[in-house]
N, C-alpha and C positions, 0 to 999 in steps of 0.2 A: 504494500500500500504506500501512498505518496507521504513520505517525510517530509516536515515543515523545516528550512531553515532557520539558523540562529537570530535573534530579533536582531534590529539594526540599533546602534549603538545610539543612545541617545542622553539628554542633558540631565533628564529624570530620571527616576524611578517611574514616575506616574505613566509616562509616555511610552518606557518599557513594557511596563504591563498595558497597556493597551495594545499595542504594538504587537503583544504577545499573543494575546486574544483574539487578533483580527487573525492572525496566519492560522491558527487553530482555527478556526471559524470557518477559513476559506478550504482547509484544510480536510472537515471533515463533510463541508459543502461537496465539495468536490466526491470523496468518496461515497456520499449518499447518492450523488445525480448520479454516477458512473457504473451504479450498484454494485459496488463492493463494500457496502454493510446490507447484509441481508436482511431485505423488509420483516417485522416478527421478530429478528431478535435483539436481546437484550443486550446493550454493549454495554462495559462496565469504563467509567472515565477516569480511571487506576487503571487500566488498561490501557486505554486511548492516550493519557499524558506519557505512558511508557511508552509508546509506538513514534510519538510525536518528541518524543526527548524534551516534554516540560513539564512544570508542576500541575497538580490536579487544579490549581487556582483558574489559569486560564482556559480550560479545555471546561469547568465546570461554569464558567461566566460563558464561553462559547457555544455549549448548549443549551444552554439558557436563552443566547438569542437565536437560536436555529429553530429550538421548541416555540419561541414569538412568531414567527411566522410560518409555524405549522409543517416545520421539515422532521422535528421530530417531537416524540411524547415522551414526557421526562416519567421514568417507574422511581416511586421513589424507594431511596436507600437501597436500589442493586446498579441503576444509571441512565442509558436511554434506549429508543425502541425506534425505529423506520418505521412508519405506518404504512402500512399497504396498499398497490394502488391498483388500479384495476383497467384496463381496456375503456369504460367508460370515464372513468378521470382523465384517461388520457386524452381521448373523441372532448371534452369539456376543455380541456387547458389547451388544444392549440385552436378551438372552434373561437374561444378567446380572444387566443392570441393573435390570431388573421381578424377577426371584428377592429382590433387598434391597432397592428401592427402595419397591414396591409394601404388600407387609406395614408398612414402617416406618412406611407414614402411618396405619397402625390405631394401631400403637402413640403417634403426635405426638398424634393423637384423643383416644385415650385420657387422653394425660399432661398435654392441656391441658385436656379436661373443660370446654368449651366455651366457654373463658377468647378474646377477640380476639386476633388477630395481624394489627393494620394494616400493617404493615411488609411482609409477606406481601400483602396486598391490594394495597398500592401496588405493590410491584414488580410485580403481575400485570396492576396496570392498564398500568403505565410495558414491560413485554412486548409487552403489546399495542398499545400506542402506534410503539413500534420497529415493530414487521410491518405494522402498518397503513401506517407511512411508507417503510418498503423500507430501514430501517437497521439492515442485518444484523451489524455491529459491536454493534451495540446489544443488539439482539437477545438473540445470544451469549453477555454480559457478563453482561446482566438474568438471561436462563434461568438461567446458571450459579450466580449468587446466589440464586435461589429454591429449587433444587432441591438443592446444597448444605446453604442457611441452614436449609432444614427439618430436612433428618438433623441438622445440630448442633445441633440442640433435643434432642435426644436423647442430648446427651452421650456418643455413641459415635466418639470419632476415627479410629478404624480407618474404623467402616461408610463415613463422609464422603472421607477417603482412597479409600476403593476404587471409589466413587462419581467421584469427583475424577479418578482414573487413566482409568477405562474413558472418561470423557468424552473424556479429553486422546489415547484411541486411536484416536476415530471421525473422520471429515473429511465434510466437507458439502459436496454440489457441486447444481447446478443452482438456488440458493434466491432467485435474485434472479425466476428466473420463477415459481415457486410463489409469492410476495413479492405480485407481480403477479397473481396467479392468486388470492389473497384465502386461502390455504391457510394462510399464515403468523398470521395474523388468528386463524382458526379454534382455532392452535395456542396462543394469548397468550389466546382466553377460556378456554380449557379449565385455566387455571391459576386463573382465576377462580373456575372451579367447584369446584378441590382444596380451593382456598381454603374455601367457602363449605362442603363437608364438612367440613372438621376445625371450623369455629368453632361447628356445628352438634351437635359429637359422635359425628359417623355416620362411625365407625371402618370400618365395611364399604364403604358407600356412598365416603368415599374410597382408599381400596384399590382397587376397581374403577375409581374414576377416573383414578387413577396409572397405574394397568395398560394402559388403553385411553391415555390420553395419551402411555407408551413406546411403544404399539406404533405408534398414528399419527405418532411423531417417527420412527421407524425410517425409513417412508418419506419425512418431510421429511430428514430429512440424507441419505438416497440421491437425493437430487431427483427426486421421484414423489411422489404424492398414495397413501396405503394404509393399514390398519389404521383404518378409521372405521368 
């Protein structure tokens, strides 16, 4: 599983531990979406601060905010639990995420008016670079700052929030074979192409690409190949 680096050296104490908190946080974010804590069971955060080489202080402040927003259920006094999801949770979290995500890119279209966004480029080529090589951490991290850093162009922090949340509900299983299967690939040019609509102007044109790229993610995080 993904070890956290040593916090970055700071002026505080107070900063440290925060500092300390967030990498645990993203830490065991990561390994929940990626399913590698298996949904049902009960992880112990004596366990978790041993795997992540820190005190149980921050890995227990960590879960704490994973459980706020409903990534995990805290049991008390053995640790915490993946709650389960199901086929229909999933049909629900991206029927969502296309309702906000998809409209938005007319609007980034629009707002940028067909100004570049290399930053956007690169992270779509550096997407596809992760699936081509099967480094689903990478992956993960890349996707998440694209499809985020877009709506924050938009200076709506709600829309990005809710964005942000539905993400942190879905879990992905099967990907190392789809990875293999060249599907992962498929999913890192298709970001290429959101790309190349919005620098383009084609408000419509990327709307429907967003659209068809949620729905073909549907079936990459259920590990199935669908919505192409």
């Amino acid at each position: 599983m993904t070890k956290s680096h040593s916090a970055i050296p700071t002026p505080g104490r107070q900063l440290k531990s925060v500092s300390l908190r967030e990498q645990a946080r993203e830490a065991i974010r990561t390994q929940i979406v990626l399913g590698q804590i298996e949904p049902g069971y009960v992880e112990s955060v004596i366990n978790m601060a041993s795997e992540l080489g820190v005190s149980v202080t921050p890995v227990r402040e960590a879960v704490m905010d994973l459980a706020n927003i409903g990534m995990v259920e805290i049991i008390r006094n053995r640790g915490f639990r993946v709650p389960e999801l199901t086929d229909h949770d999933l049909d629900e979290i991206f029927r969502v995420r296309t309702m906000l995500e998809a409209p938005a890119m007319a609007e980034v279209a629009e707002a940028l008016d067909g100004a570049p966004i290399p930053r956007f480029r690169e992270l779509a080529d550096q997407i596809t670079d992760a699936a081509r090589e099967g480094d689903l951490n990478a992956f993960l991290e890349l996707d998440r700052q694209f499809h985020l850093g877009l709506l924050d162009l938009l200076g709506n922090r709600r829309l990005t929030t809710m964005v942000a949340q539905l993400r942190d509900q879905a879990r992905m299983q099967g990907l190392q074979k789809l990875a293999d299967q060249g599907e992962l690939t498929s999913s890192g040019e298709e970001h290429i192409a959101i790309v190349d609509a919005i620098e383009s102007g084609d408000a419509e044109r990327a709307t429907e690409l967003m659209r068809k790229h949620l729905a073909h993610s549907r079936g990459i995080w259920a590990g199935r190949t669908e919505g192409r």
